[in-house]
PDB file with one MODEL, atoms N, CA, C and O in Angstrom:
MODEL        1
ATOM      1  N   UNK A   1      44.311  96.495  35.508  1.00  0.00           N
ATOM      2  CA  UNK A   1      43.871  95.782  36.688  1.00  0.00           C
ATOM      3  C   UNK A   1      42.362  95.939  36.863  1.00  0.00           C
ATOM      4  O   UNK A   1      41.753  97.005  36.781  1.00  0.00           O
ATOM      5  N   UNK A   2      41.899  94.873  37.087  1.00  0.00           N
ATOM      6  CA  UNK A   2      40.248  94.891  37.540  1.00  0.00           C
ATOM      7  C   UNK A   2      40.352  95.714  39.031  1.00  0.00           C
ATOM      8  O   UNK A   2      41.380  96.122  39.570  1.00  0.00           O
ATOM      9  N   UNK A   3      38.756  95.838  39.586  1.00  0.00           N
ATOM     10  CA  UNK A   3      38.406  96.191  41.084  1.00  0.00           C
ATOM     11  C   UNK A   3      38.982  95.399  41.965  1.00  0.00           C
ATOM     12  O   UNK A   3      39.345  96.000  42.976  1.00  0.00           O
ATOM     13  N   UNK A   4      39.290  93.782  41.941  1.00  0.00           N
ATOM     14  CA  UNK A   4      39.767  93.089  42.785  1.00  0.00           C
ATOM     15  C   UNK A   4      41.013  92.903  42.573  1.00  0.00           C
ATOM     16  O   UNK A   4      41.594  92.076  43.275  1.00  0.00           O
ATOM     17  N   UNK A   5      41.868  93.759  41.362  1.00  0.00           N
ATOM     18  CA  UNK A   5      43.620  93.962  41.743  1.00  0.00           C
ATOM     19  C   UNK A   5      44.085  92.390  41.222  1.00  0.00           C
ATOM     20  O   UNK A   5      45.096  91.765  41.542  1.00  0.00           O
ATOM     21  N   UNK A   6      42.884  91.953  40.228  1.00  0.00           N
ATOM     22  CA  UNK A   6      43.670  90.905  39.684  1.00  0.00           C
ATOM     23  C   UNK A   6      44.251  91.387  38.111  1.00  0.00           C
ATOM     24  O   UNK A   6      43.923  92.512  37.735  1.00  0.00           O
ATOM     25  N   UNK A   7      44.876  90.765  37.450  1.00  0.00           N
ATOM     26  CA  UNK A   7      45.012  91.296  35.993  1.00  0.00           C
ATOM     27  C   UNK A   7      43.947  91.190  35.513  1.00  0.00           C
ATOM     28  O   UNK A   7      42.949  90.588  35.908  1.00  0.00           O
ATOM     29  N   UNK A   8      44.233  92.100  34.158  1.00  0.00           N
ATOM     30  CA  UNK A   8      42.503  92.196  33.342  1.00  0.00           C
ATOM     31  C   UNK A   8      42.263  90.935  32.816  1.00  0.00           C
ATOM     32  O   UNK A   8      41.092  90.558  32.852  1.00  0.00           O
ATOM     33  N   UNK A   9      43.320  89.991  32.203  1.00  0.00           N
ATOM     34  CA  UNK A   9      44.059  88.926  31.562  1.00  0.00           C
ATOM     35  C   UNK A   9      44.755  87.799  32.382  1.00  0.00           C
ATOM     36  O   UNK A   9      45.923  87.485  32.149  1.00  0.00           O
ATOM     37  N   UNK A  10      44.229  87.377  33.062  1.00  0.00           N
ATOM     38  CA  UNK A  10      44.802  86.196  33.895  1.00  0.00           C
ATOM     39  C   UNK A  10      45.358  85.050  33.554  1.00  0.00           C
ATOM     40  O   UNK A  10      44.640  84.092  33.266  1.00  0.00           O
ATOM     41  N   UNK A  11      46.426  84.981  33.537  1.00  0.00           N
ATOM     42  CA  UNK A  11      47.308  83.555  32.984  1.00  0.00           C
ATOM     43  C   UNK A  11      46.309  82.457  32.909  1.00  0.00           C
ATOM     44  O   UNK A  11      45.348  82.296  33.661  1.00  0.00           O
ATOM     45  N   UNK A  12      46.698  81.660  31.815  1.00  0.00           N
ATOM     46  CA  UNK A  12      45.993  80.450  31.338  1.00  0.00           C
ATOM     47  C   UNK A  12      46.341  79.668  31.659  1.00  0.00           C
ATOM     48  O   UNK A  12      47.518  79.453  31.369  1.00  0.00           O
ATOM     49  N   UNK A  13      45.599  78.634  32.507  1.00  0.00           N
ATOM     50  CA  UNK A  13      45.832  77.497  32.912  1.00  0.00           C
ATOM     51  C   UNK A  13      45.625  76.289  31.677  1.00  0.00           C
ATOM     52  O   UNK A  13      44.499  76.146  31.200  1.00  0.00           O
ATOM     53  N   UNK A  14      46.867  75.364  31.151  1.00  0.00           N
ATOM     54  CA  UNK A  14      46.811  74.344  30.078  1.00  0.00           C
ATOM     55  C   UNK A  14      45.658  73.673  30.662  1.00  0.00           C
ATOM     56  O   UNK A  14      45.461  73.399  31.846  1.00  0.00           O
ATOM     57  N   UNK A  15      44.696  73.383  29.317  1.00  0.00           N
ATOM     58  CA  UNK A  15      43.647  72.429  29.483  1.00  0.00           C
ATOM     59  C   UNK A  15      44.166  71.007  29.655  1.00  0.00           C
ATOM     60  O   UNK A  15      43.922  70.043  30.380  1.00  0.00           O
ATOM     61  N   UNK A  16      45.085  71.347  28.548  1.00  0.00           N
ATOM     62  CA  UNK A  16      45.618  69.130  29.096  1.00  0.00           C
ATOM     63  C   UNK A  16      46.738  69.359  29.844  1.00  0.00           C
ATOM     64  O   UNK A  16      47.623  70.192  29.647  1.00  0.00           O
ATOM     65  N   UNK A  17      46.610  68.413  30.873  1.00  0.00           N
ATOM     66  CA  UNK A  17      47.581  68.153  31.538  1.00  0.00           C
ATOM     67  C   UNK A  17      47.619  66.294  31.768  1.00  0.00           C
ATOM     68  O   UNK A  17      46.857  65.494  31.224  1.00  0.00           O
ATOM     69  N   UNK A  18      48.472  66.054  32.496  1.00  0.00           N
ATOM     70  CA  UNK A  18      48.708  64.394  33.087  1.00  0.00           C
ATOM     71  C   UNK A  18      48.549  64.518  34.108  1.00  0.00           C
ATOM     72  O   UNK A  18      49.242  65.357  34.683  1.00  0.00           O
ATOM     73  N   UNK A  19      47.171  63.455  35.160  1.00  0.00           N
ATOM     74  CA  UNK A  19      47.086  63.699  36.414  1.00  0.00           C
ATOM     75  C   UNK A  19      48.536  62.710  36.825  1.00  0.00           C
ATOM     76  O   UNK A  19      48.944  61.696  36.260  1.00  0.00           O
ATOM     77  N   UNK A  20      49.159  63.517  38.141  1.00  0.00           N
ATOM     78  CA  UNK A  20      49.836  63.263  38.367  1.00  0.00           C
ATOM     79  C   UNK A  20      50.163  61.540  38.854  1.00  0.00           C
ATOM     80  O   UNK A  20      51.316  61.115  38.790  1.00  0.00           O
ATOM     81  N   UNK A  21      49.059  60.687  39.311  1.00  0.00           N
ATOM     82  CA  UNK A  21      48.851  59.498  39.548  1.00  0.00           C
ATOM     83  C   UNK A  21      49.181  58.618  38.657  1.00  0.00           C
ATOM     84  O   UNK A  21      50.166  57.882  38.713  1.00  0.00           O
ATOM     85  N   UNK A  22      48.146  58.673  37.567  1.00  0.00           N
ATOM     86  CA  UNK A  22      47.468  57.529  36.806  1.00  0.00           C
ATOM     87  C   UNK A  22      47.880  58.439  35.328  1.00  0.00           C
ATOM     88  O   UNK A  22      47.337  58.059  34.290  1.00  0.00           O
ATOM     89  N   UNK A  23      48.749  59.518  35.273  1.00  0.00           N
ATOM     90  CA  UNK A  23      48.968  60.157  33.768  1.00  0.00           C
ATOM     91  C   UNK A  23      48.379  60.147  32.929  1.00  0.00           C
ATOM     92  O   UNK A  23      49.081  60.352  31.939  1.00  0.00           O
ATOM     93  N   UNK A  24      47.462  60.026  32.714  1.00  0.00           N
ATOM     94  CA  UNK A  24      46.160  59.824  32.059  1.00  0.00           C
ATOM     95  C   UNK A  24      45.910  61.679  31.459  1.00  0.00           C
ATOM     96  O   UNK A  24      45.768  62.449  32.409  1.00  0.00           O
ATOM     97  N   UNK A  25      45.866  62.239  30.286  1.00  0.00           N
ATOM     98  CA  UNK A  25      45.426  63.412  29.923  1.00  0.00           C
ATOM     99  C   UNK A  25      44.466  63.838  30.091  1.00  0.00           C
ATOM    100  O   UNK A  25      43.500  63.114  29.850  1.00  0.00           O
ATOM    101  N   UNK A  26      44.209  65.322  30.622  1.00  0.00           N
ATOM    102  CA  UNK A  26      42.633  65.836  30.378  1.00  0.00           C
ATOM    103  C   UNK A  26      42.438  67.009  31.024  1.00  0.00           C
ATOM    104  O   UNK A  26      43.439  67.372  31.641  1.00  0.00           O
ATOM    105  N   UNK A  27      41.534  67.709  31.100  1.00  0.00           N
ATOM    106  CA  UNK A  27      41.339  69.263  31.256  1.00  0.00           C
ATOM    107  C   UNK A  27      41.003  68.901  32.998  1.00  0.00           C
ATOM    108  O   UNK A  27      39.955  69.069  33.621  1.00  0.00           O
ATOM    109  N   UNK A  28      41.918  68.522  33.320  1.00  0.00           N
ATOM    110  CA  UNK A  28      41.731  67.997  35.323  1.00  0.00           C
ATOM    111  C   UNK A  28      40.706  69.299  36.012  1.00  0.00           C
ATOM    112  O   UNK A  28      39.659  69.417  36.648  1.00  0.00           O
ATOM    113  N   UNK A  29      41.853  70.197  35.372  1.00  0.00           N
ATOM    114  CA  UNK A  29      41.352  71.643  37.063  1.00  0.00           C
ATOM    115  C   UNK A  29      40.016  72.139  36.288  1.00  0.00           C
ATOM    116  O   UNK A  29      39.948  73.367  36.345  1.00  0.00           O
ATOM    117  N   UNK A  30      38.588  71.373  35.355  1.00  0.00           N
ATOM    118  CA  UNK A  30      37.771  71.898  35.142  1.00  0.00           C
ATOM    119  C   UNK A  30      37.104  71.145  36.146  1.00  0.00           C
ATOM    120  O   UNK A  30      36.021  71.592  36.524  1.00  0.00           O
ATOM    121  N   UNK A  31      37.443  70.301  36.554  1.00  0.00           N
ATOM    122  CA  UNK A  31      36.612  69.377  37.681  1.00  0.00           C
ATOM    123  C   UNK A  31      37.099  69.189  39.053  1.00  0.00           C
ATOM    124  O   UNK A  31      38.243  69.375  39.469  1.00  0.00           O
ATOM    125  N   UNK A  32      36.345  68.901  39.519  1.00  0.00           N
ATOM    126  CA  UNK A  32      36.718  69.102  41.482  1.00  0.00           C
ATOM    127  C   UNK A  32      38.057  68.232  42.017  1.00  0.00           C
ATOM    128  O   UNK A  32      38.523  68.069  43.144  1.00  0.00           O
ATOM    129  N   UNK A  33      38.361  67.866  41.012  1.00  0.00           N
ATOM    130  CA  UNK A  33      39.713  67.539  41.622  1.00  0.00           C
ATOM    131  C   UNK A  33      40.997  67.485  41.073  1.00  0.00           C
ATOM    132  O   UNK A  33      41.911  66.757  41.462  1.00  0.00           O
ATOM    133  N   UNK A  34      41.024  68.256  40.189  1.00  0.00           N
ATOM    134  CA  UNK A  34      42.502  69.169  39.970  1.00  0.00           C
ATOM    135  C   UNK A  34      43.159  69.122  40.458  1.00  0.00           C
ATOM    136  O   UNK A  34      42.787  69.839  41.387  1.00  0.00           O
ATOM    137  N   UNK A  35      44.625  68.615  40.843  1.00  0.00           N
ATOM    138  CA  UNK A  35      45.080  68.733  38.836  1.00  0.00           C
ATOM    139  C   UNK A  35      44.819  66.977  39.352  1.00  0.00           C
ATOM    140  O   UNK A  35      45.583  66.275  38.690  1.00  0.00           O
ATOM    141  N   UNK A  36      44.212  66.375  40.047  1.00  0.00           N
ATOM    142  CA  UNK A  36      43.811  65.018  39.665  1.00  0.00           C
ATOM    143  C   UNK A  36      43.213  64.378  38.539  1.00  0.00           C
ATOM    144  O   UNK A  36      43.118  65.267  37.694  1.00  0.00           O
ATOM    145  N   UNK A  37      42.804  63.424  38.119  1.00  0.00           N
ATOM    146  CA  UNK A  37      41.521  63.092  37.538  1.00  0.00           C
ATOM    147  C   UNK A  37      40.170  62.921  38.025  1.00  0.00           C
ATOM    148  O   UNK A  37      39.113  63.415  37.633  1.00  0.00           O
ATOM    149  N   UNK A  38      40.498  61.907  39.208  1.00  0.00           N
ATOM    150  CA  UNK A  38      39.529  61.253  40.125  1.00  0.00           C
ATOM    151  C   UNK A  38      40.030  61.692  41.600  1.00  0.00           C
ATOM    152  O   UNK A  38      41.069  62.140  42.087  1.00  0.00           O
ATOM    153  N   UNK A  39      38.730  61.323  42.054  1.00  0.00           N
ATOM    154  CA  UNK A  39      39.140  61.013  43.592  1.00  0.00           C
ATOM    155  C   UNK A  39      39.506  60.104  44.233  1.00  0.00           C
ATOM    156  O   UNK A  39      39.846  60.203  45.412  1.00  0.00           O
ATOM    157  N   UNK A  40      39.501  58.860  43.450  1.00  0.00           N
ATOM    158  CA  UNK A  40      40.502  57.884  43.427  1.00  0.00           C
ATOM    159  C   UNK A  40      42.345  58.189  43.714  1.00  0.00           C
ATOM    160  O   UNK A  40      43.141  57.920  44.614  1.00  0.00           O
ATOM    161  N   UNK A  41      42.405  58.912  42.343  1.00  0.00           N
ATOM    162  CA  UNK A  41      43.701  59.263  42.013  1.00  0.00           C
ATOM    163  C   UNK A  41      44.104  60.585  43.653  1.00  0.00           C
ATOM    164  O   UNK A  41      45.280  60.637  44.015  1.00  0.00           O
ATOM    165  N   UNK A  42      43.466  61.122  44.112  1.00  0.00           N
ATOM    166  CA  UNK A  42      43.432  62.321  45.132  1.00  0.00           C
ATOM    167  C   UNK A  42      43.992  61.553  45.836  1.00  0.00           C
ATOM    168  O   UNK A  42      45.214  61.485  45.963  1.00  0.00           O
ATOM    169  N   UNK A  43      43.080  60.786  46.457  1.00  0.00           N
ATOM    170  CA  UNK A  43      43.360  59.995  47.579  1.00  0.00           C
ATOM    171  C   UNK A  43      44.804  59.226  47.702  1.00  0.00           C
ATOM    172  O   UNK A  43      45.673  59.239  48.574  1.00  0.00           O
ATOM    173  N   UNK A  44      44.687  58.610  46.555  1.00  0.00           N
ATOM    174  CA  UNK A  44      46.681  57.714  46.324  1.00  0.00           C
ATOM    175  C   UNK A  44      47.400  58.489  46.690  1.00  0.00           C
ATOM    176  O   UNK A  44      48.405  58.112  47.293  1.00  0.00           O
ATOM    177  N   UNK A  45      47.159  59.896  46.461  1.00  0.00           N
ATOM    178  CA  UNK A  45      48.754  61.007  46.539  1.00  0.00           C
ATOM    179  C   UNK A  45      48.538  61.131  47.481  1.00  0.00           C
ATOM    180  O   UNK A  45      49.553  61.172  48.176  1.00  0.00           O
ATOM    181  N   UNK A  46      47.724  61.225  47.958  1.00  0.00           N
ATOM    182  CA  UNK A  46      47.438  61.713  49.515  1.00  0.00           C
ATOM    183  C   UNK A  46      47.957  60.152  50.380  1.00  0.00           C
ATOM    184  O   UNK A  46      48.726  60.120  51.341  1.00  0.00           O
ATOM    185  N   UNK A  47      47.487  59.301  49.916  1.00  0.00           N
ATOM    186  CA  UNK A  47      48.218  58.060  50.746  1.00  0.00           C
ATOM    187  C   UNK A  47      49.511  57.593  50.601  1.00  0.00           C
ATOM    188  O   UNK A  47      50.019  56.582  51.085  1.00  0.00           O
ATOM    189  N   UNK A  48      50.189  58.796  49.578  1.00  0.00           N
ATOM    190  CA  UNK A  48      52.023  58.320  49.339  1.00  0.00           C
ATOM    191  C   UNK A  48      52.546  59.663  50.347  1.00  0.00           C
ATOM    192  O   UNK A  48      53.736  59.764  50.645  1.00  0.00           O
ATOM    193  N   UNK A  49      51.646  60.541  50.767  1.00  0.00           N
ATOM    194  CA  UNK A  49      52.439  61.682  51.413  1.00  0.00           C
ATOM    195  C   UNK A  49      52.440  61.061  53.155  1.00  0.00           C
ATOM    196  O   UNK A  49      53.260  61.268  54.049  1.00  0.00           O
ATOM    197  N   UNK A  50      51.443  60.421  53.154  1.00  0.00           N
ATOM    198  CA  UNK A  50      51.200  60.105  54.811  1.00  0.00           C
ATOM    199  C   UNK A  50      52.000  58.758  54.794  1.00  0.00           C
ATOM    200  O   UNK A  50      52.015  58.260  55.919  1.00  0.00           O
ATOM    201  N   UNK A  51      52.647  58.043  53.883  1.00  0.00           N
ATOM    202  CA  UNK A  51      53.336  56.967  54.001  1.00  0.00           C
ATOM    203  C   UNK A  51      54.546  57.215  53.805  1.00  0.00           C
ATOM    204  O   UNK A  51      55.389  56.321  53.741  1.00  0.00           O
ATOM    205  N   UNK A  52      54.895  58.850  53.644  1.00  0.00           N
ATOM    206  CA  UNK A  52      56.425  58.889  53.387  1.00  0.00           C
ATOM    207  C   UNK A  52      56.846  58.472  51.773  1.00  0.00           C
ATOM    208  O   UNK A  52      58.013  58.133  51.579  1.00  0.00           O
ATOM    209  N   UNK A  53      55.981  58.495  50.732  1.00  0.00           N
ATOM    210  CA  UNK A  53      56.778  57.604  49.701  1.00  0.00           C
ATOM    211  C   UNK A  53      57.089  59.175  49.179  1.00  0.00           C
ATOM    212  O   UNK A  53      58.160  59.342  48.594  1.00  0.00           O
ATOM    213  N   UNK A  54      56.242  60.277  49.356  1.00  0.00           N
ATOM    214  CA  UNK A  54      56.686  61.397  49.027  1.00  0.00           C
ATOM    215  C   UNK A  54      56.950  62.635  50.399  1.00  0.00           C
ATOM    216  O   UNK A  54      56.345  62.749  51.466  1.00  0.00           O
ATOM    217  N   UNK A  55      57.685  63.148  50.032  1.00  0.00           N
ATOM    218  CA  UNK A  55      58.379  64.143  50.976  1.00  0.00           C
ATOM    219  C   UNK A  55      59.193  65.292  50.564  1.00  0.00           C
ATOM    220  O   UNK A  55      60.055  65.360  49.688  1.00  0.00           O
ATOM    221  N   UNK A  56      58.725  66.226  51.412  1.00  0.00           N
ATOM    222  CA  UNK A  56      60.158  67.384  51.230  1.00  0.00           C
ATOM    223  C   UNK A  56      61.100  67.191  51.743  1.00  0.00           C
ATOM    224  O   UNK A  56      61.021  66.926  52.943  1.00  0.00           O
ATOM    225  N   UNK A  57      62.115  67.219  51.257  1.00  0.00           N
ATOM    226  CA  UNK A  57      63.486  66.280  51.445  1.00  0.00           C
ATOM    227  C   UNK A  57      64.225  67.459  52.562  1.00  0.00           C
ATOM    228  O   UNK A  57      64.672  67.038  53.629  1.00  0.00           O
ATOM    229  N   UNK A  58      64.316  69.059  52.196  1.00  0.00           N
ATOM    230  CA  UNK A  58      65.036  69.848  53.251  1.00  0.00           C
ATOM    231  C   UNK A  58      63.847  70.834  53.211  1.00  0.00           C
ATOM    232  O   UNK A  58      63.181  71.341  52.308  1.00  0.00           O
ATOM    233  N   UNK A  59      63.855  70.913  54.900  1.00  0.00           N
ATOM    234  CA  UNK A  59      62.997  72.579  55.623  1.00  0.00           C
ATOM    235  C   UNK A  59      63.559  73.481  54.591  1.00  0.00           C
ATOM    236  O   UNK A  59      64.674  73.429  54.074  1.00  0.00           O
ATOM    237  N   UNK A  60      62.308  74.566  54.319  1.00  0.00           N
ATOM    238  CA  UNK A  60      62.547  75.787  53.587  1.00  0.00           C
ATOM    239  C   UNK A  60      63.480  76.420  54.750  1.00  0.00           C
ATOM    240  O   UNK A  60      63.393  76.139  55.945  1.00  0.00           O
ATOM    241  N   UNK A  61      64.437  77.380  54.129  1.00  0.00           N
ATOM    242  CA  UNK A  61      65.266  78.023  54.895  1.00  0.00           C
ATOM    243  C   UNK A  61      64.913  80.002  53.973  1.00  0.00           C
ATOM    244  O   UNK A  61      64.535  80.166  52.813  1.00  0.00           O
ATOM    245  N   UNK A  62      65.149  80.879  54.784  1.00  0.00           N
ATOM    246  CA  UNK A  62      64.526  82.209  54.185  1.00  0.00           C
ATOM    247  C   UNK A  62      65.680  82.232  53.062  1.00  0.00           C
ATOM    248  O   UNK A  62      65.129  82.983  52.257  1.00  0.00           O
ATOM    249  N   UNK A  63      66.842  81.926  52.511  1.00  0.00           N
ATOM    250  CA  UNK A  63      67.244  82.359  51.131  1.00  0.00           C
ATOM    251  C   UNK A  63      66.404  81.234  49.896  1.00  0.00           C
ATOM    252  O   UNK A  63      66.767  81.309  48.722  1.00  0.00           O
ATOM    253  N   UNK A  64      65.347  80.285  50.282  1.00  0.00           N
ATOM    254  CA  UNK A  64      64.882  80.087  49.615  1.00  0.00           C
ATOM    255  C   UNK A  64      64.157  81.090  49.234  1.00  0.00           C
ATOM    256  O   UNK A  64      63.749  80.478  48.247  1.00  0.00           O
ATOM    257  N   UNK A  65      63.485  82.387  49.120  1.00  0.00           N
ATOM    258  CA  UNK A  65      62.323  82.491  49.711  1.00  0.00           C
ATOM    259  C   UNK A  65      63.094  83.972  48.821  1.00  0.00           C
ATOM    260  O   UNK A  65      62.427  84.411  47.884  1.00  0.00           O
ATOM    261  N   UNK A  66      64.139  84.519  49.063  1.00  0.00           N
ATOM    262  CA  UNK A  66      64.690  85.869  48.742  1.00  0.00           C
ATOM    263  C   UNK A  66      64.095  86.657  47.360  1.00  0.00           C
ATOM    264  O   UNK A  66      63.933  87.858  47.147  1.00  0.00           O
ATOM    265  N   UNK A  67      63.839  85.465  46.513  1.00  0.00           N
ATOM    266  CA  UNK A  67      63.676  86.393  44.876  1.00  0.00           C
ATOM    267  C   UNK A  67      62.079  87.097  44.904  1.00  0.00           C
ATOM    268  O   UNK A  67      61.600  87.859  44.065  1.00  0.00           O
ATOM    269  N   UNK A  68      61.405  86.538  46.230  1.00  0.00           N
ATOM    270  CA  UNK A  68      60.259  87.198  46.419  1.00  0.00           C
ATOM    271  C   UNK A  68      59.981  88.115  47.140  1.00  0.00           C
ATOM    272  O   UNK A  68      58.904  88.710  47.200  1.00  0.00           O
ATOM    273  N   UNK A  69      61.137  88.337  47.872  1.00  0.00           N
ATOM    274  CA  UNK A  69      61.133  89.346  49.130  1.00  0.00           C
ATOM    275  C   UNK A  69      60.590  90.786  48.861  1.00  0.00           C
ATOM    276  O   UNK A  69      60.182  91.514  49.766  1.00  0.00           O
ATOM    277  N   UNK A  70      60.627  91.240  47.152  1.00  0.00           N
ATOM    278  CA  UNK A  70      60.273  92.279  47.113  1.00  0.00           C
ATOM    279  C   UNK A  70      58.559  92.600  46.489  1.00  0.00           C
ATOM    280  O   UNK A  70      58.166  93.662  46.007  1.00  0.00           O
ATOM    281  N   UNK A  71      58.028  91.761  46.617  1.00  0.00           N
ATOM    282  CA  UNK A  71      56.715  91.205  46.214  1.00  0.00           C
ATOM    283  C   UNK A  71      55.988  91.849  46.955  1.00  0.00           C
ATOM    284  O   UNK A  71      56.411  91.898  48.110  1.00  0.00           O
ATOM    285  N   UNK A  72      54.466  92.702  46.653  1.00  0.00           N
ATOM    286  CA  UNK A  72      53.775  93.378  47.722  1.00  0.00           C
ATOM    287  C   UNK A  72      52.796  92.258  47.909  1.00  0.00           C
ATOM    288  O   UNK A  72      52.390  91.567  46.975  1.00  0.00           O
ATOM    289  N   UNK A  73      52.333  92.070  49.517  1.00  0.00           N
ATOM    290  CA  UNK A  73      51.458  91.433  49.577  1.00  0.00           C
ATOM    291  C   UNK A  73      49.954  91.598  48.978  1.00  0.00           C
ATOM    292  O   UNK A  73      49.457  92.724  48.948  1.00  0.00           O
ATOM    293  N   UNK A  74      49.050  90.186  48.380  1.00  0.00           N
ATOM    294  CA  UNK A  74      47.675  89.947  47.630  1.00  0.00           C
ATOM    295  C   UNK A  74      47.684  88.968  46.984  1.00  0.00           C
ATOM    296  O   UNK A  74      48.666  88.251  46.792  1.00  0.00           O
ATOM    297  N   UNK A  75      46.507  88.797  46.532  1.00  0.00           N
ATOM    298  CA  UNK A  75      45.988  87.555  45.439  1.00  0.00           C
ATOM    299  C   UNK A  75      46.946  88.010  44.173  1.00  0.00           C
ATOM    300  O   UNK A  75      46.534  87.297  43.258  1.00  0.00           O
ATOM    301  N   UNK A  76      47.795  88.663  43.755  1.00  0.00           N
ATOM    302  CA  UNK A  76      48.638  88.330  42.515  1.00  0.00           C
ATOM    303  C   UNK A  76      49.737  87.328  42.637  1.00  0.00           C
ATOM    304  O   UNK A  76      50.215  86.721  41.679  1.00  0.00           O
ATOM    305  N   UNK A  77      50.190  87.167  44.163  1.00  0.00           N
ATOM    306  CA  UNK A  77      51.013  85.909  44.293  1.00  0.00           C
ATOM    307  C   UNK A  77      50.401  85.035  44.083  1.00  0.00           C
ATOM    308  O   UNK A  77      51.270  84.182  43.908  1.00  0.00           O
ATOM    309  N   UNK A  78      49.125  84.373  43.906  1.00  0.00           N
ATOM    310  CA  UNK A  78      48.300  83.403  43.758  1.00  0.00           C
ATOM    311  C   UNK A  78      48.190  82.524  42.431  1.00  0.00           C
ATOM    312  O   UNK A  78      47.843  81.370  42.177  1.00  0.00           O
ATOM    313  N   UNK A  79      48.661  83.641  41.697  1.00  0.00           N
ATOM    314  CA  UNK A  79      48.677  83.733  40.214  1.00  0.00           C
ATOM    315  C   UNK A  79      50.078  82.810  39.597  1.00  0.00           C
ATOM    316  O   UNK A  79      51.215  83.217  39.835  1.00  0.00           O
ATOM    317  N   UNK A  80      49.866  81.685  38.883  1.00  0.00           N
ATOM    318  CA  UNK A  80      51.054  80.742  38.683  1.00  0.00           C
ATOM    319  C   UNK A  80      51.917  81.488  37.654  1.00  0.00           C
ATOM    320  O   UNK A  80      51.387  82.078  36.713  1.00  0.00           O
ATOM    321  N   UNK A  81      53.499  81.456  37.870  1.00  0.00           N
ATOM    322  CA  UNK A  81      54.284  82.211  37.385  1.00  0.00           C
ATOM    323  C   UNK A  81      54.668  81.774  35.923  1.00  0.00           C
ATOM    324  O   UNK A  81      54.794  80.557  35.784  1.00  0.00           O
ATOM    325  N   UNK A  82      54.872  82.536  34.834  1.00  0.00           N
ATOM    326  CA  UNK A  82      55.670  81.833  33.419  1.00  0.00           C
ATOM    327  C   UNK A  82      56.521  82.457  33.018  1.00  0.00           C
ATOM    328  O   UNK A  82      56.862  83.623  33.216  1.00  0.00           O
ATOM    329  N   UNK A  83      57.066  81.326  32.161  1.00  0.00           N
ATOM    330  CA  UNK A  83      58.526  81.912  31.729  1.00  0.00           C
ATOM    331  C   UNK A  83      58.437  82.512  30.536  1.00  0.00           C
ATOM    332  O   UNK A  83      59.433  83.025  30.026  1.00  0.00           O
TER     333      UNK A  83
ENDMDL
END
């Protein structure tokens, strides 16, 4: 562990990905709008969430939530999980 209690080795984020919009490949989260492409593409998702075309279908309820319960709180939850 470093001074700030992150790993020494911090999971790798894939350079290519498909922005989620326009699927289009490319190293998104090196640029300001990750995992977008554009701010074009930002904005669309953002205008399908305020139009309802996307949604969380059911409220989190706490047994969603259980396999973490024993997790100490910090920035290592921050850290995207792999299998």
């Amino acid at each position: 562990m470093t001074s700030n209690n992150l790993p020494a080795k911090p999971n790798k984020v894939p350079t290519a990905i498909k922005c989620p919009v326009c699927k289009t490949t490319g190293d998104w989260f090196a640029g300001d709008y990750g995992p977008f492409c554009s701010r074009r593409c930002r904005f669309i998702d953002l205008g399908k969430w305020f139009n309802e075309e996307q949604k969380i279908s059911e409220p989190l309820r706490p047994e969603h939530l259980e396999k973490y319960a024993g997790l100490p709180p910090g920035q290592q939850l921050d850290v995207p999980e792999t299998d």
